[in-house]
mmCIF file as gemmi writes it, N, C-alpha and C atoms, coordinates in Angstrom:
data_model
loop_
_atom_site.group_PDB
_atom_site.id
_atom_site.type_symbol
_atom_site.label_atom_id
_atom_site.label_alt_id
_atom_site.label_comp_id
_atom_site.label_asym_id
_atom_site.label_entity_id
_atom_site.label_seq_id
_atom_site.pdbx_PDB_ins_code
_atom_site.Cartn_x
_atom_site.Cartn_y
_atom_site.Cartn_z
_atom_site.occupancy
_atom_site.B_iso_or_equiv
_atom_site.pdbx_formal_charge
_atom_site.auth_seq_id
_atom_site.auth_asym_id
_atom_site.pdbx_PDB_model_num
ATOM 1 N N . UNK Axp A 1 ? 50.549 167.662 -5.595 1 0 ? 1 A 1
ATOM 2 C CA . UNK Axp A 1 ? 49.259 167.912 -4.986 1 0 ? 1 A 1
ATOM 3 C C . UNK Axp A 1 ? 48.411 168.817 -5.885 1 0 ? 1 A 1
ATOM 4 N N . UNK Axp A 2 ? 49.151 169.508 -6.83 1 0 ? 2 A 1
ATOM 5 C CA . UNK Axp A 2 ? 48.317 170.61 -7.35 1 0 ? 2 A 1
ATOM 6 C C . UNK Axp A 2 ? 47.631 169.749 -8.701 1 0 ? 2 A 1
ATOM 7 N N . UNK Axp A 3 ? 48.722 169.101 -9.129 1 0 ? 3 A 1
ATOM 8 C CA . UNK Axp A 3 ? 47.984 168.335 -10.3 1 0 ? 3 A 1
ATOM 9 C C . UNK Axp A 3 ? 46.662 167.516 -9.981 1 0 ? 3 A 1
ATOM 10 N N . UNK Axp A 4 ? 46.811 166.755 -8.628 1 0 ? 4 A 1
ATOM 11 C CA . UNK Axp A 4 ? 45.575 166.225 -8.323 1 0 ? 4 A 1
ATOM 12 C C . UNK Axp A 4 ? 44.623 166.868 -7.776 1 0 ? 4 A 1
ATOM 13 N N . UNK Axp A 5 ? 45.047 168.382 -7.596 1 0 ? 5 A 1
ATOM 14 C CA . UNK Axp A 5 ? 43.792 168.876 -7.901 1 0 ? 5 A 1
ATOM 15 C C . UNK Axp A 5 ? 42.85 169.551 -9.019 1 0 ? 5 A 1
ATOM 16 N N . UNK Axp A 6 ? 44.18 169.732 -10.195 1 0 ? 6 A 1
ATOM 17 C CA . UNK Axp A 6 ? 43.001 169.979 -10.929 1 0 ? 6 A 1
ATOM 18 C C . UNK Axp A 6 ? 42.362 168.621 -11.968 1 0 ? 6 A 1
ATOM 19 N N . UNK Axp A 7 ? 43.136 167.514 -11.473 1 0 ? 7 A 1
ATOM 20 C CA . UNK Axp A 7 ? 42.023 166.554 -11.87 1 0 ? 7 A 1
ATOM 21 C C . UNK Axp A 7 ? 40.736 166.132 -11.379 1 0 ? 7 A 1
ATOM 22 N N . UNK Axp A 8 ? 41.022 166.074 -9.88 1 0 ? 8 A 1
ATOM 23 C CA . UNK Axp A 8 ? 39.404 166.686 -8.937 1 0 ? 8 A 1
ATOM 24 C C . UNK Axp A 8 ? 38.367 167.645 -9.906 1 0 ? 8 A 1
ATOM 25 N N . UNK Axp A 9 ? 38.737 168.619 -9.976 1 0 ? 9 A 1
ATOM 26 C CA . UNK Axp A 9 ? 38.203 170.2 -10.632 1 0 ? 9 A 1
ATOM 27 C C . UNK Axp A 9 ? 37.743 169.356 -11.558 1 0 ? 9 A 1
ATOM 28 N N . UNK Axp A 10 ? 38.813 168.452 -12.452 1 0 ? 10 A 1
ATOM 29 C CA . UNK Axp A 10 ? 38.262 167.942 -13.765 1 0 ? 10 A 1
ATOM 30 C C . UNK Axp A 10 ? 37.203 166.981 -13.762 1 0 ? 10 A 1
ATOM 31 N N . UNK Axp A 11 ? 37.106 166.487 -12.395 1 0 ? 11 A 1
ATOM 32 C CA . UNK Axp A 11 ? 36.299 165.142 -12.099 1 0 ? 11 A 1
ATOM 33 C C . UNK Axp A 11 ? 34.546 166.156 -12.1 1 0 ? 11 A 1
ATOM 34 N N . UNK Axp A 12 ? 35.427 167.207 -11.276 1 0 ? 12 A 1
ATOM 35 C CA . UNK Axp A 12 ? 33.642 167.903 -11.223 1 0 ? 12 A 1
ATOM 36 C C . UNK Axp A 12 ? 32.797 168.407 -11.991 1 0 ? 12 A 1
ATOM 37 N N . UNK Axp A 13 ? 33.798 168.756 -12.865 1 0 ? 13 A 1
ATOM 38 C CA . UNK Axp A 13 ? 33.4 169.516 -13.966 1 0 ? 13 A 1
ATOM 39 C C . UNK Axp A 13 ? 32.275 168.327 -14.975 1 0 ? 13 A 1
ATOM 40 N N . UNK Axp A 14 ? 32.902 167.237 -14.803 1 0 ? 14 A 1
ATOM 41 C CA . UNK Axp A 14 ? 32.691 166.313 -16.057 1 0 ? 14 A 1
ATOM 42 C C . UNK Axp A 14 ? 31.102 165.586 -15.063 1 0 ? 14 A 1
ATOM 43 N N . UNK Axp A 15 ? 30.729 165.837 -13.815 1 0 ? 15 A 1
ATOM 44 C CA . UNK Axp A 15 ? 29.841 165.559 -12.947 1 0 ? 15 A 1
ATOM 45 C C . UNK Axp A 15 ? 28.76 166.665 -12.966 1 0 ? 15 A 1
ATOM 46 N N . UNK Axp A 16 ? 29.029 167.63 -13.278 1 0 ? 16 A 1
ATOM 47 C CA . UNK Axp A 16 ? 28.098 168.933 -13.519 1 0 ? 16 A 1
ATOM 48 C C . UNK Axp A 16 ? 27.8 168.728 -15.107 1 0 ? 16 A 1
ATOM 49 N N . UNK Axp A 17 ? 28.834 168.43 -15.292 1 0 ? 17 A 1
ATOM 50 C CA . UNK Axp A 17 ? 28.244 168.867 -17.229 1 0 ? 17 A 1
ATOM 51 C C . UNK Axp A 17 ? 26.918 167.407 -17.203 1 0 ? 17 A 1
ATOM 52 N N . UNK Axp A 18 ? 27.344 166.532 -16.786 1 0 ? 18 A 1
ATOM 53 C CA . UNK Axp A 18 ? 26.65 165.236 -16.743 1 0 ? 18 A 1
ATOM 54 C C . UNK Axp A 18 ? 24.859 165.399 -16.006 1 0 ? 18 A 1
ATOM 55 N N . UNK Axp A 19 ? 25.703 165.94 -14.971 1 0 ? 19 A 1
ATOM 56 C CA . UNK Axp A 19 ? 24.045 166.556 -14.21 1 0 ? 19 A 1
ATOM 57 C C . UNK Axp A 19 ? 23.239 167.67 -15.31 1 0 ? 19 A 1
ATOM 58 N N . UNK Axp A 20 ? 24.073 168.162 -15.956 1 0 ? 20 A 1
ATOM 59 C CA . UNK Axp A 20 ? 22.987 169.616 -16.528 1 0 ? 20 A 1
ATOM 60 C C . UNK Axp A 20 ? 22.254 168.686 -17.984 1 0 ? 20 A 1
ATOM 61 N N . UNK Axp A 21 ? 23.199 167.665 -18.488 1 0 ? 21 A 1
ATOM 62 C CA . UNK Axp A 21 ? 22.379 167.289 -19.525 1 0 ? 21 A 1
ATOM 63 C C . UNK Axp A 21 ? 21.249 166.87 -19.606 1 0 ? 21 A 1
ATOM 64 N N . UNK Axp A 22 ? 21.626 165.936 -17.85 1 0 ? 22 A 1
ATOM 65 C CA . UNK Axp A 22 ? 20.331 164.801 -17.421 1 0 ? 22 A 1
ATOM 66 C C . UNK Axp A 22 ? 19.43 165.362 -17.013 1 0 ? 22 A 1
ATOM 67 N N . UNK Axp A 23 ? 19.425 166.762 -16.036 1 0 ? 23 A 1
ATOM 68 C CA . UNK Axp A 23 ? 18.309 167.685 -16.062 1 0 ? 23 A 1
ATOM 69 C C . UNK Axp A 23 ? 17.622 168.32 -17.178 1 0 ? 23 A 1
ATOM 70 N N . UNK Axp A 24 ? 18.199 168.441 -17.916 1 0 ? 24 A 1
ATOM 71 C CA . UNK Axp A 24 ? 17.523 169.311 -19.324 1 0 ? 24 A 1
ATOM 72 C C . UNK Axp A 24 ? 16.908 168.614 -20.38 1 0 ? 24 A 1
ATOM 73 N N . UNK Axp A 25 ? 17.258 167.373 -20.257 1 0 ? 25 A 1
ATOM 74 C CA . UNK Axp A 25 ? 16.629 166.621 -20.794 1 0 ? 25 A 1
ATOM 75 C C . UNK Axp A 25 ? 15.098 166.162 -20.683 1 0 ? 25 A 1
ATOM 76 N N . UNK Axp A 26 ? 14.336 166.514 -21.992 1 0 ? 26 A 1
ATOM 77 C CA . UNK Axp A 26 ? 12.617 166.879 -21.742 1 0 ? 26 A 1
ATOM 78 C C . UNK Axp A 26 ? 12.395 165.473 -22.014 1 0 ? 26 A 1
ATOM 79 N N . UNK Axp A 27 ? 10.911 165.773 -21.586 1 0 ? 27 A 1
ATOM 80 C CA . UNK Axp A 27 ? 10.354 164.183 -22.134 1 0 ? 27 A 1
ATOM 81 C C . UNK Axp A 27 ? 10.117 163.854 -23.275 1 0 ? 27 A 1
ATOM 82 N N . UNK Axp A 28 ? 10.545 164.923 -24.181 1 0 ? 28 A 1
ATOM 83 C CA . UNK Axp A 28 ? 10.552 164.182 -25.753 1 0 ? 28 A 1
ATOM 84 C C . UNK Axp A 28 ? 12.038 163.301 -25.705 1 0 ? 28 A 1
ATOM 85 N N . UNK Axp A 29 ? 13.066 163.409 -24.68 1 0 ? 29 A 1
ATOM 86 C CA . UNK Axp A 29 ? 13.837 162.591 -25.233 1 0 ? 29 A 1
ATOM 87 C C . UNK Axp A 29 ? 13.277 161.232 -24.888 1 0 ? 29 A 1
ATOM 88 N N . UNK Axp A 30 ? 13.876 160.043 -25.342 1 0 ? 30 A 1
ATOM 89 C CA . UNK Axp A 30 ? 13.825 158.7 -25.788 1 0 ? 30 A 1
ATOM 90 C C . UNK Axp A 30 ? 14.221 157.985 -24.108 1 0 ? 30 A 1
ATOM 91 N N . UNK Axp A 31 ? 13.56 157.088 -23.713 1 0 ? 31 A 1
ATOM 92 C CA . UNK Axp A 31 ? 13.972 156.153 -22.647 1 0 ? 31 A 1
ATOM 93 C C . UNK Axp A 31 ? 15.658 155.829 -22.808 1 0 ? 31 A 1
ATOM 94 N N . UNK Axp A 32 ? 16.11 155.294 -23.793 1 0 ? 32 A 1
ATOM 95 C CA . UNK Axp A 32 ? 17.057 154.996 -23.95 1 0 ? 32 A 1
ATOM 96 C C . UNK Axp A 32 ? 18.539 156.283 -24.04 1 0 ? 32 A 1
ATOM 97 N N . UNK Axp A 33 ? 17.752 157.136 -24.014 1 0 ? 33 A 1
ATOM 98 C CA . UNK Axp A 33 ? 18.62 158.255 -24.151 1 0 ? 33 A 1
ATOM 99 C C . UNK Axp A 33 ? 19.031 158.979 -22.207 1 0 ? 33 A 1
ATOM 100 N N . UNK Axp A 34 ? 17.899 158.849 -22.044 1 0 ? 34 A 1
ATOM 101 C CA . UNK Axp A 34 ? 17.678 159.079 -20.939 1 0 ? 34 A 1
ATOM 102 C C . UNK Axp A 34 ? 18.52 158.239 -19.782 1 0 ? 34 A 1
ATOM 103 N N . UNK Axp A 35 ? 18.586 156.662 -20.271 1 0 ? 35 A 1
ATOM 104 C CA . UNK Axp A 35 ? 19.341 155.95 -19.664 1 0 ? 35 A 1
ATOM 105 C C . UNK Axp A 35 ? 20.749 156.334 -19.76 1 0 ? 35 A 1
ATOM 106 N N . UNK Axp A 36 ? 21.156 156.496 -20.921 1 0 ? 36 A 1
ATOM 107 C CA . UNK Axp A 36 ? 22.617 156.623 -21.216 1 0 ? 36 A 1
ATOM 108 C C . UNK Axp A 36 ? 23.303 157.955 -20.133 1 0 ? 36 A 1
ATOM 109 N N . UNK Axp A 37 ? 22.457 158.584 -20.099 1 0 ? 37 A 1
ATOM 110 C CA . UNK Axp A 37 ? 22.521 160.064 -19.483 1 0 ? 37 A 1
ATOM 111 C C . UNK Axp A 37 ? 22.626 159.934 -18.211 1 0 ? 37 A 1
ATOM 112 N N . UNK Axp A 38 ? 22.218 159.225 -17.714 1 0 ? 38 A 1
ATOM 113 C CA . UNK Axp A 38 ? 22.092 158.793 -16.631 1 0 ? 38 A 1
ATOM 114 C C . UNK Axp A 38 ? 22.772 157.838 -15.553 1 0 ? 38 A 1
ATOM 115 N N . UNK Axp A 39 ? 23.654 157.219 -16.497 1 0 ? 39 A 1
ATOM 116 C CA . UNK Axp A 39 ? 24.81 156.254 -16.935 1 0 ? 39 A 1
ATOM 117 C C . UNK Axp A 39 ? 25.739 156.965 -16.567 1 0 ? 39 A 1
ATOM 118 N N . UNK Axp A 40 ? 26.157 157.815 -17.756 1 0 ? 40 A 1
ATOM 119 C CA . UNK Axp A 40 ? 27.146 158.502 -17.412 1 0 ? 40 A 1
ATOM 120 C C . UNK Axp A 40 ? 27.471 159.847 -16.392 1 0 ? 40 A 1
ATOM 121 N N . UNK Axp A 41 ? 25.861 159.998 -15.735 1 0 ? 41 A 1
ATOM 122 C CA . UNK Axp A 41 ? 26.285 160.966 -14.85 1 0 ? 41 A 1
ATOM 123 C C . UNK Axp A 41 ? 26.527 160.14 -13.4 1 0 ? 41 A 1
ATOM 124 N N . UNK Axp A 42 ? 25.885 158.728 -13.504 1 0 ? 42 A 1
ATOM 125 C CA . UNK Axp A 42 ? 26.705 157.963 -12.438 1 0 ? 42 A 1
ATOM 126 C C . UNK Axp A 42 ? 28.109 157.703 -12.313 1 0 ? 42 A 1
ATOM 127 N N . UNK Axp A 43 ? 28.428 157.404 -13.315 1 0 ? 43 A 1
ATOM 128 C CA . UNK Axp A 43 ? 29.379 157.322 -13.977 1 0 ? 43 A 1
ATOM 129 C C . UNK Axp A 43 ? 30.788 158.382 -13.478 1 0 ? 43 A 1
ATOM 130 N N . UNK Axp A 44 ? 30.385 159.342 -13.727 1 0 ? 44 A 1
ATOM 131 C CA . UNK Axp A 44 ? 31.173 160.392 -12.862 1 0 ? 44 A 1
ATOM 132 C C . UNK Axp A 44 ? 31.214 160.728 -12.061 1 0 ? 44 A 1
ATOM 133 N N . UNK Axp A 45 ? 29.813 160.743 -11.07 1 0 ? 45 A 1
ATOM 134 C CA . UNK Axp A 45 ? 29.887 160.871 -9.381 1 0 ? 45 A 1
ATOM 135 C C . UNK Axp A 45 ? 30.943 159.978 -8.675 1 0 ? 45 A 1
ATOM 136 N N . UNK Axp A 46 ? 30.733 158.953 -9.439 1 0 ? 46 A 1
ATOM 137 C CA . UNK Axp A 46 ? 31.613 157.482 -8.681 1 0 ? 46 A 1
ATOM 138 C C . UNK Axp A 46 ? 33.137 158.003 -8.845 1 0 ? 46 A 1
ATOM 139 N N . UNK Axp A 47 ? 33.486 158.616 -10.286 1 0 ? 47 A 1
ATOM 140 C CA . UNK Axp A 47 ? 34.656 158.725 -10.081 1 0 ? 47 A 1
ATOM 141 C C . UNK Axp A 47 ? 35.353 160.12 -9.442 1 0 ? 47 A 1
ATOM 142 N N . UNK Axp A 48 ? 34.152 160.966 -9.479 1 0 ? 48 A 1
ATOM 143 C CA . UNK Axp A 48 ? 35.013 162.2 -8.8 1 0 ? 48 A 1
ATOM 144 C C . UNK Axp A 48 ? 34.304 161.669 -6.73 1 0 ? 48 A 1
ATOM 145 N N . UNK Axp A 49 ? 33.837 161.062 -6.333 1 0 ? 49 A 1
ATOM 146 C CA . UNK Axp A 49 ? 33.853 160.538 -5.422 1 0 ? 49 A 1
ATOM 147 C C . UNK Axp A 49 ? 35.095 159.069 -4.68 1 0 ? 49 A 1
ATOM 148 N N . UNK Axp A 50 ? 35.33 158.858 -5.777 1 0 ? 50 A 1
ATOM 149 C CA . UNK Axp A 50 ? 36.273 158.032 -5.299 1 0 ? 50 A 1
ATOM 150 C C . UNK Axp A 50 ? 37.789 159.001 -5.477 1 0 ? 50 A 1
ATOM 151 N N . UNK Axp A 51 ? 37.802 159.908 -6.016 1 0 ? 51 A 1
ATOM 152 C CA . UNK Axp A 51 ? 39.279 160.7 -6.266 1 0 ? 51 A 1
ATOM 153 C C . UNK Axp A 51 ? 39.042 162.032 -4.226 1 0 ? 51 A 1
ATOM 154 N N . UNK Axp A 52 ? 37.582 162.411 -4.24 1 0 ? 52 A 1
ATOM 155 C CA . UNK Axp A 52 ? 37.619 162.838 -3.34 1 0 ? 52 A 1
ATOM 156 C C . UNK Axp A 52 ? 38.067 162.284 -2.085 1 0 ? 52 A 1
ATOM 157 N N . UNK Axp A 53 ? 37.452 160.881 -1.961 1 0 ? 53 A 1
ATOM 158 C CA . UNK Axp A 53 ? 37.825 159.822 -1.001 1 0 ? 53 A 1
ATOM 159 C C . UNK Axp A 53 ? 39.796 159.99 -0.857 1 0 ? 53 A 1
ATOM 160 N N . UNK Axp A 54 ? 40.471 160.046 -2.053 1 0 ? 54 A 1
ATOM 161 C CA . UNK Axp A 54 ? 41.823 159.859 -2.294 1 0 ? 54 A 1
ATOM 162 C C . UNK Axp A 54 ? 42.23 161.282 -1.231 1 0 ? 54 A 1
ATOM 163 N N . UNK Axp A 55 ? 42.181 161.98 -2.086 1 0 ? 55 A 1
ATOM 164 C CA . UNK Axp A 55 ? 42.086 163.189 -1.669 1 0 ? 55 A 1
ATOM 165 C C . UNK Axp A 55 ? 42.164 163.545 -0.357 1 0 ? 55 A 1
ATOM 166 N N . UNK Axp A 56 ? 40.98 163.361 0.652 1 0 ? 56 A 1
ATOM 167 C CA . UNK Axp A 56 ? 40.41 163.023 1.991 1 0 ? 56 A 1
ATOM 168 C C . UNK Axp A 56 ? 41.816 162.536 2.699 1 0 ? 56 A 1
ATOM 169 N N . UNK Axp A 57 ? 42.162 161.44 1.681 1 0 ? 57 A 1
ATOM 170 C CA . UNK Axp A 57 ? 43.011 160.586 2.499 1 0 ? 57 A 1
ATOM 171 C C . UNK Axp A 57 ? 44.549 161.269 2.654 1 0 ? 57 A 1
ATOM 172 N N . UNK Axp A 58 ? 45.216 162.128 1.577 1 0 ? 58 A 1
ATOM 173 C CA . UNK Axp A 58 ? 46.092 162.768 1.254 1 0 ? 58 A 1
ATOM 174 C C . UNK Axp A 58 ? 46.237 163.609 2.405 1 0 ? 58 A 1
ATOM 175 N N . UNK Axp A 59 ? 44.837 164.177 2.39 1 0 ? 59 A 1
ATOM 176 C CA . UNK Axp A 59 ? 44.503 165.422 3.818 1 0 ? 59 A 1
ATOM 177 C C . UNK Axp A 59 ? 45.016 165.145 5.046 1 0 ? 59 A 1
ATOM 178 N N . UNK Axp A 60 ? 44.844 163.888 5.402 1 0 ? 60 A 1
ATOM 179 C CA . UNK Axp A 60 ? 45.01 163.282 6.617 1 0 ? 60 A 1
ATOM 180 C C . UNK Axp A 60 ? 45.994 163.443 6.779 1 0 ? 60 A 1
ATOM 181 N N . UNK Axp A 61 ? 47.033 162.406 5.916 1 0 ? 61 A 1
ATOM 182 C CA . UNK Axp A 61 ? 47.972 162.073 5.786 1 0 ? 61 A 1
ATOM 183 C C . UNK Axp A 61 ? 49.251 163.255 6.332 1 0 ? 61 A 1
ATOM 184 N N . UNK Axp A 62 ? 48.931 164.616 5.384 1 0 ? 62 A 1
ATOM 185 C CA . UNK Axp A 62 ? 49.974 165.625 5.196 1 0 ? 62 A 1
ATOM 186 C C . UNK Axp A 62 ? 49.48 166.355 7.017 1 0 ? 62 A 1
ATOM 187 N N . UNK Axp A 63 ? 48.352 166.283 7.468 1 0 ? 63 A 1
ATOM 188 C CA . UNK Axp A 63 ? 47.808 167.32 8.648 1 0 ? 63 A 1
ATOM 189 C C . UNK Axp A 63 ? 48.703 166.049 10.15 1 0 ? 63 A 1
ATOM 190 N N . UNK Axp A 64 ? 49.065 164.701 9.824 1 0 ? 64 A 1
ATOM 191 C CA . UNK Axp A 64 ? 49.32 163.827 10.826 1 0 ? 64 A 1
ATOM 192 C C . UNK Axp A 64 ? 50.71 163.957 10.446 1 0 ? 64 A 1
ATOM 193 N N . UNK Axp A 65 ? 51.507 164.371 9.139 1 0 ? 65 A 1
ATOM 194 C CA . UNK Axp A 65 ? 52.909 164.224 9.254 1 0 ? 65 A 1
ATOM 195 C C . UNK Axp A 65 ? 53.383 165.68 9.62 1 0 ? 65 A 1
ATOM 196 N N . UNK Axp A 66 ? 52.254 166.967 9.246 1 0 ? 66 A 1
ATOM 197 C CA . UNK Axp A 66 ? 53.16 168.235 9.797 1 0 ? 66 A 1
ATOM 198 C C . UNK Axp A 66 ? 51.339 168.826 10.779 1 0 ? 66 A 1
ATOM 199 N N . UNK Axp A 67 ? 51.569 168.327 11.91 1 0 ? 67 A 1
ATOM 200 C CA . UNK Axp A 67 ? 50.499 169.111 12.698 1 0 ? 67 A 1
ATOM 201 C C . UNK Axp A 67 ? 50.119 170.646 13.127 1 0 ? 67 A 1
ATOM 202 N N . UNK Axp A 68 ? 51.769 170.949 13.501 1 0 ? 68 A 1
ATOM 203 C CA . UNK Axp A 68 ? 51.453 172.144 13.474 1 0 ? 68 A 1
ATOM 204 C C . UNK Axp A 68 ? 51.41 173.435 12.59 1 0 ? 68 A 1
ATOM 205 N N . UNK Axp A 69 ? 52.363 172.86 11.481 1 0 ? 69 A 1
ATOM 206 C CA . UNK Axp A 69 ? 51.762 173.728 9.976 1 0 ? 69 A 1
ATOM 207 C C . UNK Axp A 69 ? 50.064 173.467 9.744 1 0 ? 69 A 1
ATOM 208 N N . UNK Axp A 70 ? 49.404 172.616 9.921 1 0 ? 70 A 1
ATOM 209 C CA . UNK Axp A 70 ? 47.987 172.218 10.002 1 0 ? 70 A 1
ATOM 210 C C . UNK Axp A 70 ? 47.128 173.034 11.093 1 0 ? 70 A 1
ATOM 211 N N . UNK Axp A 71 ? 47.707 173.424 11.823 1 0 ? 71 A 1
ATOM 212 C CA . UNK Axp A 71 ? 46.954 174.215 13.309 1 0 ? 71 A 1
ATOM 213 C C . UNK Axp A 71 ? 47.29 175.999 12.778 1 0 ? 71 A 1
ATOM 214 N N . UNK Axp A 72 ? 48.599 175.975 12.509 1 0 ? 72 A 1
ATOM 215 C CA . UNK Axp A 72 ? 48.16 177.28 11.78 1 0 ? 72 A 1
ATOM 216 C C . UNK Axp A 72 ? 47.644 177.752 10.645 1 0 ? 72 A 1
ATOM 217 N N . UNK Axp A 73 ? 47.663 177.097 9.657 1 0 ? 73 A 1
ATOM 218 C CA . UNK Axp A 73 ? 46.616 177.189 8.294 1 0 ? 73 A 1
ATOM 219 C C . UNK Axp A 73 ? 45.748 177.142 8.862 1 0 ? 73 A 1
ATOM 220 N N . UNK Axp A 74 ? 45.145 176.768 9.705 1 0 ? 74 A 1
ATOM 221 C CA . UNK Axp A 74 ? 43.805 176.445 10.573 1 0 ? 74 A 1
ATOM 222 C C . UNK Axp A 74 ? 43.377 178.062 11.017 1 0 ? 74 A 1
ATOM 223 N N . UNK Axp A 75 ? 43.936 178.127 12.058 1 0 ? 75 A 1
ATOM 224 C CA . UNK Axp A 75 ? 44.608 179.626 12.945 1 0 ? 75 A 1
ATOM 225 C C . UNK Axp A 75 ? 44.166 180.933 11.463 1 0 ? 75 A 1
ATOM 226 N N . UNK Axp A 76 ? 44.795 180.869 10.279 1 0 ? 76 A 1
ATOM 227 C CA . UNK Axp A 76 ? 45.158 182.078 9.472 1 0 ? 76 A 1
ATOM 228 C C . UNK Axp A 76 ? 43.834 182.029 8.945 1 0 ? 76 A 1
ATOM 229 N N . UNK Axp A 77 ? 43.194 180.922 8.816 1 0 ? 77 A 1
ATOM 230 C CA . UNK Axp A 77 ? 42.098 180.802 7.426 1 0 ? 77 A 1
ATOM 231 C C . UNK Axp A 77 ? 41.373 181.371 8.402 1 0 ? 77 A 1
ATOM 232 N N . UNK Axp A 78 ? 40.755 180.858 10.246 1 0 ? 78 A 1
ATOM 233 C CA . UNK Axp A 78 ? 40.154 181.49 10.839 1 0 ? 78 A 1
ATOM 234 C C . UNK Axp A 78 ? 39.908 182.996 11.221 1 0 ? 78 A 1
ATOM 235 N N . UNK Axp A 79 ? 41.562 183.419 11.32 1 0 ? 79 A 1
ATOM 236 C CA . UNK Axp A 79 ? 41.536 184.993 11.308 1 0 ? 79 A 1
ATOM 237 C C . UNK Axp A 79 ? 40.787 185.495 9.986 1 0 ? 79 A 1
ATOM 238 N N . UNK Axp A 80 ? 41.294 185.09 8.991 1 0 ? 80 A 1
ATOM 239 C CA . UNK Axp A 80 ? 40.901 186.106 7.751 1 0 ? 80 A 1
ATOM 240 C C . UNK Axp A 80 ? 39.138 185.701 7.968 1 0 ? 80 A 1
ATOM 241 N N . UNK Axp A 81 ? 38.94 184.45 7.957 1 0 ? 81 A 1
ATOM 242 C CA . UNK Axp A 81 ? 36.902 184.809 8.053 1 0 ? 81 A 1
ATOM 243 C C . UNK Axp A 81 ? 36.578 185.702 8.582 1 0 ? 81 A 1
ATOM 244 N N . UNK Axp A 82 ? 37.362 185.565 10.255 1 0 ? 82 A 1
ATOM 245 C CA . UNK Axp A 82 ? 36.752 186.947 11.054 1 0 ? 82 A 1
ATOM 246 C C . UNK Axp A 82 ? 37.163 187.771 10.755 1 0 ? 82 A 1
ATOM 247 N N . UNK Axp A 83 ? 37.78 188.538 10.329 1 0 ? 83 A 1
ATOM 248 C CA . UNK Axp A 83 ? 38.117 189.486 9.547 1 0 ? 83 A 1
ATOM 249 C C . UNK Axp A 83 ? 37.167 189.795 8.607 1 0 ? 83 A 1
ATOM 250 N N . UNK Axp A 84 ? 36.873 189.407 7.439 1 0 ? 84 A 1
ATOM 251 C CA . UNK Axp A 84 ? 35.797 189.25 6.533 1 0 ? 84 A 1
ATOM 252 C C . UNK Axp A 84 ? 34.6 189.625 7.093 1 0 ? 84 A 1
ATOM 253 N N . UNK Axp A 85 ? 34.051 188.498 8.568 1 0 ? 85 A 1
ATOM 254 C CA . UNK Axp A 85 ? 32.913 188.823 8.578 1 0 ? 85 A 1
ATOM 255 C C . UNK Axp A 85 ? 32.612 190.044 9.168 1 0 ? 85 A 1
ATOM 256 N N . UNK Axp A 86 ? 33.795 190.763 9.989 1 0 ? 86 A 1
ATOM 257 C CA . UNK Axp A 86 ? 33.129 191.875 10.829 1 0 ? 86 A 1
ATOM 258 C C . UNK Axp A 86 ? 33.541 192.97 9.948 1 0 ? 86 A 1
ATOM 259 N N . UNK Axp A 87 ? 33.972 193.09 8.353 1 0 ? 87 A 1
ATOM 260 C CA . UNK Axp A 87 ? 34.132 194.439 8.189 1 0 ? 87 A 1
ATOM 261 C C . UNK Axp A 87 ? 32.496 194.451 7.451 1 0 ? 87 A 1
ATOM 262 N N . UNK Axp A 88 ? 32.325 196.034 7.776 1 0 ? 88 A 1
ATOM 263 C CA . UNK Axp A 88 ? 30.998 196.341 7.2 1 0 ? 88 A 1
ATOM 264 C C . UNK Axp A 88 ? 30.956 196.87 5.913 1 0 ? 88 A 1
């Protein structure tokens, strides 16, 4: 599980770097440049969206085979927010 997540991480990473090029990119660059850029930042949404989809599904999977380890990770993550949110 841990490896697939840091291929996720890796999926995002390669989806941000993709987004920052295609944003920064001025209008002196070239139509065709612009396309490519654009390409490949589809390009990576699709695939760190389809690994999330996986992912999603993994979630399910592990919260329907152990429920109540799932209700208390639930339970602990909730305490510590409140916790968090009420110290001043």
């Amino acid at each position: 599980m841990e490896a697939a997540g840091e291929k996720l991480l890796s999926e995002l990473r390669t989806v941000v770097t993709a987004a920052e090029e295609l944003l920064s990119a001025t209008g002196s660059e070239s139509a065709e440049r612009l396309k490519e850029l654009r390409g490949r930042a589809e390009e990576a949404l699709r695939g760190a969206r389809a690994r999330l989809e996986g992912a999603g599904d993994e979630i399910e999977g592990q919260v329907r085979r152990h429920p109540f380890a799932a209700l208390g990770m639930a339970a602990a993550v909730g305490l510590v927010i409140g916790v968090l949110l009420t110290r001043k």
